[in-house]
C-alpha positions as CSV (number, residue, x, y, z in Angstrom):
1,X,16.7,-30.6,26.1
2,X,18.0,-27.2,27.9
3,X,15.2,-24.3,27.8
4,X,16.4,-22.0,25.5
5,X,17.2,-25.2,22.9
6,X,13.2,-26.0,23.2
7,X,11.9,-21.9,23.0
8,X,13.9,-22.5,19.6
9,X,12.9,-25.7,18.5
10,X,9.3,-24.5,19.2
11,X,9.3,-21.4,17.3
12,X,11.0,-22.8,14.1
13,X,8.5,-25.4,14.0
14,X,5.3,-22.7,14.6
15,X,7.2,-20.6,11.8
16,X,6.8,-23.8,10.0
17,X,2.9,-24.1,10.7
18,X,2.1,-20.3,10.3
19,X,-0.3,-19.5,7.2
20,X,0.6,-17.8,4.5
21,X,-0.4,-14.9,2.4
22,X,-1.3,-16.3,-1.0
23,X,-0.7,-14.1,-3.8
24,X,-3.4,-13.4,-5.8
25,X,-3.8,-11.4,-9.1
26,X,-6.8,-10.1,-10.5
27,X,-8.0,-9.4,-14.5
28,X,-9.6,-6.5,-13.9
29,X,-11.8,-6.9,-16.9
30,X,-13.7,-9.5,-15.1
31,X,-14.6,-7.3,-12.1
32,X,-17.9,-6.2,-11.8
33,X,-19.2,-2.5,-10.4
34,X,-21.0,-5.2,-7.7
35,X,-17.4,-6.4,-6.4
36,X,-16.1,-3.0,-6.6
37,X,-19.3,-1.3,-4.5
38,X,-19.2,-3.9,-1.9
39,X,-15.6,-4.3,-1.2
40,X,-15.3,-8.1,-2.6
41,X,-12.2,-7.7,-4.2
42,X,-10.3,-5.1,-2.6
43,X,-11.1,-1.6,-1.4
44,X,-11.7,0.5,-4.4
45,X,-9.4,2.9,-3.9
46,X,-6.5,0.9,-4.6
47,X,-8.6,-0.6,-7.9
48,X,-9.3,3.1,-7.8
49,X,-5.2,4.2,-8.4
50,X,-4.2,1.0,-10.6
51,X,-7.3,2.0,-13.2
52,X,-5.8,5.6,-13.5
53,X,-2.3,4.4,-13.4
54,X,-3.3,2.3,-16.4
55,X,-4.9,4.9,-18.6
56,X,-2.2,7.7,-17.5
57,X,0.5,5.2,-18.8
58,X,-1.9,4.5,-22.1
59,X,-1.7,8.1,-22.9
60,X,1.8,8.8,-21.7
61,X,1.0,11.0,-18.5
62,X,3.2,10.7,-16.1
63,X,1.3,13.1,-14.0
64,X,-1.3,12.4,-11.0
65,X,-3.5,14.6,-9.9
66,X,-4.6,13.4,-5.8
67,X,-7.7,14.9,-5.4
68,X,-9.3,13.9,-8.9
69,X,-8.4,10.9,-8.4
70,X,-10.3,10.7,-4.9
71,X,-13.1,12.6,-6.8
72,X,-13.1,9.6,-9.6
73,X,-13.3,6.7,-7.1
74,X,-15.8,8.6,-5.5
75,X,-17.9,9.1,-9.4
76,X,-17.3,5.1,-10.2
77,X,-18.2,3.7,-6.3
78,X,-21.9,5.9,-6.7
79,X,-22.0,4.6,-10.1
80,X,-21.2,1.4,-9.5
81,X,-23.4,1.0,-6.6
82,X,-26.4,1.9,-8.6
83,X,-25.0,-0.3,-11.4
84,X,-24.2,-3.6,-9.6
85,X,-24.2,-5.9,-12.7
86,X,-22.3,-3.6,-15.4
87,X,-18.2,-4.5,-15.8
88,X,-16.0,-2.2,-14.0
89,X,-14.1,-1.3,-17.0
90,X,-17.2,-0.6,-18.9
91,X,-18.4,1.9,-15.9
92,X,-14.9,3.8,-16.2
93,X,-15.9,4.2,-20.1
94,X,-19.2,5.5,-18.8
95,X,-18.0,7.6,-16.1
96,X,-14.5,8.7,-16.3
97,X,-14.3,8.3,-20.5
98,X,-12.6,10.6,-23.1
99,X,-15.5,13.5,-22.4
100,X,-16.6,13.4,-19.3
């Protein structure tokens, strides 16, 4: 087999053995302040954008506001990391909720 035919034939079949990325999804009603504060799931900043994404688009705001938001992730990672057992949702209630 000429060189450059067994470079080839090499890569294609290490492209064939190379690992994946699986795709993973996450309810995050089932998260808990304890995976939040500690990193477990993902870093909390992105959980951090897609919770205000979610209640902006439940009240119709199109706007976003980039230091608040920092501000926020900052309120729910203290909260949350004297609150390890409370549901993450239930901690944005209790932190970032209608009167707060």
């Amino acid at each position: 087999m000429k060189p450059v035919k067994l470079i080839v034939s090499i890569g294609f079949l290490l492209s064939l053995c190379a690992p994946t990325s699986a795709q993973v999804t996450l309810d995050v009603s089932k998260i808990t302040c304890w995976q939040f504060a500690t990193y477990k799931i993902t870093n909390p900043q992105l959980i951090s954008v897609w919770v205000s994404g979610y209640f902006h688009g439940k009240a119709g705001d199109t706007m976003i506001d980039p230091p608040t938001l920092v501000a926020n992730a900052a309120k729910m990672q203290e909260y949350c990391t004297k609150n390890p057992d409370v549901p993450f949702m239930q901690a944005v209630e209790t932190v970032l909720g209608p009167n707060k």
